[in-house]
C-alpha positions in Angstrom: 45.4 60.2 236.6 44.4 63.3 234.6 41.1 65.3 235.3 40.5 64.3 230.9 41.2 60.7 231.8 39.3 60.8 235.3 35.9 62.3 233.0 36.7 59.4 230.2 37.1 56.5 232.8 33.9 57.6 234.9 31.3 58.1 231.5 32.4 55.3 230.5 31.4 53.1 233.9 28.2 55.7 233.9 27.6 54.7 230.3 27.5 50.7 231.2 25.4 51.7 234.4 22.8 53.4 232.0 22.5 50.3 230.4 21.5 48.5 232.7 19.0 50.8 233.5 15.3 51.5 232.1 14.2 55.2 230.7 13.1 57.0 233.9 15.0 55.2 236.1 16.9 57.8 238.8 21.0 57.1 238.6 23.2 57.6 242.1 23.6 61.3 243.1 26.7 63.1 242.7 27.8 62.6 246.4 27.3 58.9 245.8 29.4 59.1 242.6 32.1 60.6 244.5 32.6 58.5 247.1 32.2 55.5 245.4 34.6 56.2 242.5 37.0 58.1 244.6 37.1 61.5 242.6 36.5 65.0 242.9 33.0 66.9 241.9 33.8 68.3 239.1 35.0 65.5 237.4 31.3 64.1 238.3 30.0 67.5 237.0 31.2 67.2 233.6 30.8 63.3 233.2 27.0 64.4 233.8 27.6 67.1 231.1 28.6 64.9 228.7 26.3 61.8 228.9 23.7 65.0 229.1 25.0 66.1 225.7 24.8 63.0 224.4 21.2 62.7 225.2 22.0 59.5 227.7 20.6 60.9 230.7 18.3 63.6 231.7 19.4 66.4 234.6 16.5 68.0 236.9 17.8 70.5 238.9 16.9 69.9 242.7 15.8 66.5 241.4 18.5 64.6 239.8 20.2 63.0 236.9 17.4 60.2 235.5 18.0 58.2 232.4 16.7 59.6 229.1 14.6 57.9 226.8 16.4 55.7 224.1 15.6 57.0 220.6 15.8 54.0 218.3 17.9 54.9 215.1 15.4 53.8 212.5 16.7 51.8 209.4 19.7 53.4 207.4 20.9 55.0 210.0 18.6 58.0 209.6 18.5 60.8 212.1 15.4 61.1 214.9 14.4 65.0 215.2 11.4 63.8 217.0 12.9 65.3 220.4 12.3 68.7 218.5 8.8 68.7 219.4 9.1 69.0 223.0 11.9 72.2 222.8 9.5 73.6 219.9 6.0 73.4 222.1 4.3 76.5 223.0 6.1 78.2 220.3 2.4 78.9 217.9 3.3 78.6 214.4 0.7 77.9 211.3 2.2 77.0 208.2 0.4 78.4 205.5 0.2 76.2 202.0 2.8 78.1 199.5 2.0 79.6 196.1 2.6 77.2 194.0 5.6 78.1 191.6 6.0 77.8 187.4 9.3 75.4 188.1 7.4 73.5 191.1 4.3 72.2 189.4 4.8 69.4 187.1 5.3 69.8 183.3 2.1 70.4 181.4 0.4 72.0 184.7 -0.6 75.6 183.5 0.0 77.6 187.1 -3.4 79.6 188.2 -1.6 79.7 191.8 1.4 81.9 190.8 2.1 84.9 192.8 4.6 86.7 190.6 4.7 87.5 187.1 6.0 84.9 184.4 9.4 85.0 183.4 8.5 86.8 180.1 6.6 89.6 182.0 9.6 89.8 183.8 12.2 93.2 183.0 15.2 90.4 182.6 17.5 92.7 180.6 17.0 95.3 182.3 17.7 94.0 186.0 20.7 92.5 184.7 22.1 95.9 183.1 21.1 97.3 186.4 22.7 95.0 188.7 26.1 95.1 186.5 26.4 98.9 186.5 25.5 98.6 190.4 28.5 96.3 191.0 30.7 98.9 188.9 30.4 101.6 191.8 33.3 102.0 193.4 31.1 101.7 197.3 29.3 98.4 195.9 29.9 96.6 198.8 30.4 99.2 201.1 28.5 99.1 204.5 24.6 100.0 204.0 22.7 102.3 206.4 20.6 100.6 208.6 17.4 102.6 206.8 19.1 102.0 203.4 20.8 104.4 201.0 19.5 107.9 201.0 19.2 107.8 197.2 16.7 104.6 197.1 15.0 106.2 200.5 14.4 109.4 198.1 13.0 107.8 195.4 10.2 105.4 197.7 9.3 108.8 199.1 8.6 110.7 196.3 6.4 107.5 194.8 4.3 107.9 197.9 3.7 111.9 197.3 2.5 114.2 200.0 5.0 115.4 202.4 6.8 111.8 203.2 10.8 112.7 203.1 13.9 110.1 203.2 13.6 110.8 206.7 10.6 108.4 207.1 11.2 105.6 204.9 12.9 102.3 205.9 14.2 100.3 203.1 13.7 96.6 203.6 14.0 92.8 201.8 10.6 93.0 200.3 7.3 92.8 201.6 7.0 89.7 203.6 9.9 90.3 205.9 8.4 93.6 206.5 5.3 92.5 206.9 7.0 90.2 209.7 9.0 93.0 211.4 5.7 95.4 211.8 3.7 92.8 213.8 6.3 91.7 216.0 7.5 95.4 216.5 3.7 96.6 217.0 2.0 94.0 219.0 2.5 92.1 221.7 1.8 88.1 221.3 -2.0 87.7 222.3 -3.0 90.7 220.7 -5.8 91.4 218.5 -4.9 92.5 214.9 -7.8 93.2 212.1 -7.8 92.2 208.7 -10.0 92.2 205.5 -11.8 89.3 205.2 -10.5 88.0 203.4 -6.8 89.0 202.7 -3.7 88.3 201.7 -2.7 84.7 203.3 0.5 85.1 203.7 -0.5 88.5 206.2 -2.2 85.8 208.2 0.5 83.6 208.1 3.0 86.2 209.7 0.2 87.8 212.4 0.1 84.4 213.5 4.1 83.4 213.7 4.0 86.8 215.6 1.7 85.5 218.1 -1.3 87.9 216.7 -4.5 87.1 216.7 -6.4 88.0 213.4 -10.2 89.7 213.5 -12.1 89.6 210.4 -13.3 92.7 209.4 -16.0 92.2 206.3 -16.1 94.0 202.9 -18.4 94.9 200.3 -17.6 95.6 196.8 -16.3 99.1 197.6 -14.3 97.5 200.1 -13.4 97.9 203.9 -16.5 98.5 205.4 -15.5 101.8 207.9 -18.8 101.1 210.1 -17.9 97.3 211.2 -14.3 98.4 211.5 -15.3 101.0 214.1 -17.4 98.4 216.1 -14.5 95.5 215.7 -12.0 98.0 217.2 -14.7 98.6 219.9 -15.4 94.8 220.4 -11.7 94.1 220.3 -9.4 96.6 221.5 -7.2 96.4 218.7 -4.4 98.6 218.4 -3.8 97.1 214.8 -5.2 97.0 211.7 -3.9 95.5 208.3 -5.7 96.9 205.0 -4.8 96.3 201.7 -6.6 99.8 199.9 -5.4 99.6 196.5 -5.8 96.5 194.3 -6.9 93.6 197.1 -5.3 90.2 197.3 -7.5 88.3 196.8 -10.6 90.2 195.7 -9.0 92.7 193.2 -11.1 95.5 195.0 -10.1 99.3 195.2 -11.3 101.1 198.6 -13.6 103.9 197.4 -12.1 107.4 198.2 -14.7 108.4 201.0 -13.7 105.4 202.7 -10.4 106.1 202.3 -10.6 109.1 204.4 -13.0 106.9 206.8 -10.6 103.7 207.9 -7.9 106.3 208.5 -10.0 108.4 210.8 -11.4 105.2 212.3 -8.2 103.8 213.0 -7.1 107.0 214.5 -9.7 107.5 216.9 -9.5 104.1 217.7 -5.3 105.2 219.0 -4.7 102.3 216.4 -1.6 101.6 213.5 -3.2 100.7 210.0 -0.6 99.1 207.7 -1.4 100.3 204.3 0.2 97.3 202.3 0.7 98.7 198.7 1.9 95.8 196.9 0.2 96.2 193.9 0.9 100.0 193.2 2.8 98.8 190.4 0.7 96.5 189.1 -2.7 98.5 187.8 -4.1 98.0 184.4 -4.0 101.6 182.6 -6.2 103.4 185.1 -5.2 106.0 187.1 -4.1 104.7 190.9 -5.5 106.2 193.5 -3.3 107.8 196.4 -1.7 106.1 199.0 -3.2 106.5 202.3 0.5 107.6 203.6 0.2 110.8 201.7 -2.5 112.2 203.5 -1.7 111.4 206.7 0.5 113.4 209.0 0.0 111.9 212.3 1.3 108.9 212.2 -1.5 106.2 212.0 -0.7 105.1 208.3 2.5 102.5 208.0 2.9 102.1 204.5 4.2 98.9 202.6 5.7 98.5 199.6 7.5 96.5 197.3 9.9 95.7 194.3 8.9 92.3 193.8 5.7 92.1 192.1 6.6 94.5 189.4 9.7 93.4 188.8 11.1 89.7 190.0 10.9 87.7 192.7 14.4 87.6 193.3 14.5 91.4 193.7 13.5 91.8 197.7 13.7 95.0 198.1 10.7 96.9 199.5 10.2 100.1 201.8 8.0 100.7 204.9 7.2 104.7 205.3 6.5 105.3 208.7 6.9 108.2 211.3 7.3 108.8 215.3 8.7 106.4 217.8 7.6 103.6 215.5 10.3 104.5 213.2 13.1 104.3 215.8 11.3 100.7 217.0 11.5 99.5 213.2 15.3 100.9 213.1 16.1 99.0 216.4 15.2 95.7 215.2 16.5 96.3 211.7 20.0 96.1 213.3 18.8 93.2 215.6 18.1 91.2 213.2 20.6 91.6 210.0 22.1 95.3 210.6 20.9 96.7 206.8 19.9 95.4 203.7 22.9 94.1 201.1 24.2 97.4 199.7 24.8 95.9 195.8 21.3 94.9 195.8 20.0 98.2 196.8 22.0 100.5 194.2 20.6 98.2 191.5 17.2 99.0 192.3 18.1 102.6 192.0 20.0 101.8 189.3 16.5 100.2 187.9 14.0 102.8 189.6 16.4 105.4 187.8 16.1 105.0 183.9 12.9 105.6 181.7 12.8 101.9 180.8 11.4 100.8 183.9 8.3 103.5 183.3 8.6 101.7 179.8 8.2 98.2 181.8 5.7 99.2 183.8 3.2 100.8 180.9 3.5 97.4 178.9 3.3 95.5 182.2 -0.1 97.6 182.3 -1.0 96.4 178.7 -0.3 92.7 179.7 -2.1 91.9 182.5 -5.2 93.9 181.3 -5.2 91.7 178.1 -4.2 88.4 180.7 -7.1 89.0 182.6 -9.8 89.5 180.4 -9.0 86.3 178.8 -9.2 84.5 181.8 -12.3 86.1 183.0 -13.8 85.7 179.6 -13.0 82.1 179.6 -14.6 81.2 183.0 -17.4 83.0 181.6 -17.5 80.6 179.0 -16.5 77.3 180.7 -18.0 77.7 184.2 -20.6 79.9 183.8 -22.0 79.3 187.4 -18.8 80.0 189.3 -19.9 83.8 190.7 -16.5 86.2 190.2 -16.2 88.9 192.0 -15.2 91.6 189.9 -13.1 91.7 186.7 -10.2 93.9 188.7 -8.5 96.5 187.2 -5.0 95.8 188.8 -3.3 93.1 190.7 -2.8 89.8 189.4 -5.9 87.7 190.4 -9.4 86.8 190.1 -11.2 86.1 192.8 -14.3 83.4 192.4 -16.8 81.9 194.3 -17.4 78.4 194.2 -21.1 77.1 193.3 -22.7 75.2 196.3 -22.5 72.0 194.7 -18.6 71.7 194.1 -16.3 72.2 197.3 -12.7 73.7 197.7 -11.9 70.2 198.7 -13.1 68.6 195.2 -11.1 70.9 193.0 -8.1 70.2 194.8 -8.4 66.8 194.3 -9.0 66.9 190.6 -6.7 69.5 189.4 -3.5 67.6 189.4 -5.2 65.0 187.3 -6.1 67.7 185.0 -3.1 70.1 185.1 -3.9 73.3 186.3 -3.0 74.9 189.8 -5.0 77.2 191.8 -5.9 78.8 195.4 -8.0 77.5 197.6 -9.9 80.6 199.3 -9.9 79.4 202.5 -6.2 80.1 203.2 -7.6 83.8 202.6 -9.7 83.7 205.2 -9.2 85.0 209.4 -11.9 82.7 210.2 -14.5 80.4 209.1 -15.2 81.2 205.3 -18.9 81.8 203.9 -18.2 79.3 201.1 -15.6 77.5 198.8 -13.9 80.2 196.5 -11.0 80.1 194.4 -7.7 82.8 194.0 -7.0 82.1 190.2 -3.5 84.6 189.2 -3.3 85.0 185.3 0.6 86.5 185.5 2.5 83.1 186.3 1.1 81.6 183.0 3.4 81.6 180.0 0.9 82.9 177.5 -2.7 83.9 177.3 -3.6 81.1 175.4 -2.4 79.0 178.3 -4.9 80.9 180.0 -8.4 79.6 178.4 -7.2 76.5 178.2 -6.8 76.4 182.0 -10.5 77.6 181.8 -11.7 74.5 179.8 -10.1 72.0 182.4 -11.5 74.4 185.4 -14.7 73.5 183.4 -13.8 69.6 183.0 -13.5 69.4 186.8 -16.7 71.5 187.6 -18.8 68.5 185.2 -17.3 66.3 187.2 -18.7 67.2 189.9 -21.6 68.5 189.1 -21.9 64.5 187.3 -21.2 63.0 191.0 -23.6 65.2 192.5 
């Protein structure tokens, strides 16, 4: 008989065995197996193997080989992944609730929980015309550089100003896998990392798939507050710290310039990182945007973040991190651990794009847009919820940021809004820890048209009677 035959004959006597058997129960050990069925070891070896792969029986090493549970196959012959949960436990891993998305939400539902512009803010025509000139070079699909072409690298640097080079920029696919790679290449799992309270969710999200723990750090309406970031790194011993200067998601809020300087020398006495996310460079309303934290620093504390995505589309992932020391060659080491370089095609169209005078075209009626987006929204919750307190009528970004009045919770307009199509953000996915009370992240760029706009404001102001009727 043939060793193939020998394994077939003796899974399937093992198989009728198991049978008989109950979950748990302990089946004959591989000396017994031997000499009762006359063959060799490793024929018992990889019977074992098998009824093992089929999920049959259980192995223990310096135990034995136990019968597994049975899994019943549930009606239609649908697959059990419930076994997933003992391989996945211990792994910690939060799942944040997604931005809701224009083509997601149901027809009629006017989207307050977009986070990218509309499709008609969008530069369409010109990302095509910049993608089918990309694909025209004759090294379209050559091999990319790990830190991405030299020409894109050039042209993140010289948006960031100061004395950044090529040298120190990393190109990357957009902000949220960057976001990713800088707390698992900075931190170890367990470690403290502090953040705005509140901030960007999806920040949060990633600390906490990293293993980091996040530290609220409060703001005032200039922002960061330098003086309770100081004592959290004290309390802490954060090495860590994740700001978002210019335009704040969710708040809108621009870090006054003296405090600026202050976080930075903060974080640097403190031996600390500060990831300067930048997101919204791109995204101001007319006014003059103040420097990034990366252009004044020279020793290293400031990473800085940023991205193509918000100005542009959300299919365009491409971002950059600026960074300098050994950081720079840890970034670079898991770049090619963990997919080599970004797609070369994609990159030359963003050059292609970063390269003509249309895109500073784009971005000066992008300006004009969202100014005009915003104040109608703001001037419409004015209107139709006169109660709910916003924060600040921003003057970049694409939110508003309100505070719920004590009578009407998070929970409440979540419940309602279906029913009265509109789509928002509860606050409390902004938040590192318990919030101070209900709020609301509203965007104004996923909306087709301003219009669209107030009347997303007079169903906000339908569900606030509401509750203010039950109460």
């Amino acid at each position: 008989m043939s060793d193939g035959s020998s394994i077939e004959t003796l899974v399937a006597i093992l198989r009728t065995e198991i049978a008989r058997l109950s979950p748990g129960d302990r089946l004959p050990s591989s000396r017994d197996l031997i000499t009762r069925h006359g063959v060799g070891p490793v024929t018992v070896s990889r019977a074992i193997a098998l009824l093992a792969a089929e999920g049959a029986v259980v192995t223990r090493p310096g135990s034995g080989t136990y019968v597994a549970a049975r899994r019943p196959r549930t009606v239609g012959g649908e697959p059990d992944t419930s076994w997933q949960a003992v391989v996945l436990a211990g792994r910690h891993f939060v799942p944040e609730q997604p931005d809701e998305q224009p083509g997601t939400v149901p027809v009629g539902t006017i989207p307050l929980s977009g986070g990218y512009l509309h499709e008609s803010l969008q530069p369409t025509r010109l990302l095509s015309g910049a993608l089918a000139r990309a694909a025209r070079r004759p090294d379209a699909w050559y091999r990319a550089p790990a830190a991405g072409l030299t020409t894109l690298r050039t042209i993140f640097a010289r948006q960031a100003g100061g004395d950044v080079g090529p040298e120190d920029v990393l190109v990357t696919g957009g902000g949220q896998g960057a976001l990713s790679m800088l707390f698992r290449a900075i931190a170890a799992p367990g470690s403290p990392v502090l953040v705005e309270s509140p901030t960007y969710s999806g920040a949060l999200a990633a600390a906490r798939s990293a293993g980091l723990q996040p530290v609220p750090v409060p703001m005032d309406d200039q922002g960061l507050r330098p003086d309770l970031l100081a004592d959290a790194f004290a309390m802490t011993g954060a090495r860590l710290l994740y700001c978002q200067p210019t335009f704040h998601n969710p708040t809108g809020a621009v870090l006054s310039g003296e405090r600026r300087r202050q976080i930075v020398d903060v974080a640097r006495a403190a031996g600390a990182f500060l990831i300067e996310d930048d997101f919204a460079r791109h995204l101001g309303h007319g006014r003059p945007v103040p420097r990034p934290l990366v252009a004044d620093d020279r020793d290293g504390t400031v990473i800085h973040l940023t991205s193509l995505t918000k100005p542009a589309s959300p299919s365009l992932r491409i971002g950059a991190l600026i960074a300098r020391g050994p950081v720079m060659r840890r970034l670079l080491g898991m770049r090619r651990v963990d997919d080599f370089f970004i797609a070369r095609p994609l990159q030359e169209a963003a050059v292609e794009l970063l390269s003509t005078p249309a895109w500073d075209r784009h971005l000066r009626g992008l300006a004009t847009a969202l100014q005009q987006r915003c104040a109608v929204l703001a001037g419409a919750l004015a209107r139709e919820v006169p109660d709910w307190t916003l924060a600040r009528v921003p003057e970049g970004g694409l939110h508003l940021w309100v505070r719920l009045p004590s009578g009407l919770t998070e929970a409440a307009v979540a419940e309602a809004a279906p029913a009265c199509g509109v789509s928002v953000n509860l606050g409390h996915h902004h938040f590192p820890a318990e919030p101070p009370a209900g709020h609301l992240r509203l965007g104004f760029a996923a909306a087709a048209e301003p219009a669209e706009l107030a009347e997303a404001a007079a169903r906000l102001g339908a569900i606030a009677a509401a509750g203010a009727a039950r109460a």
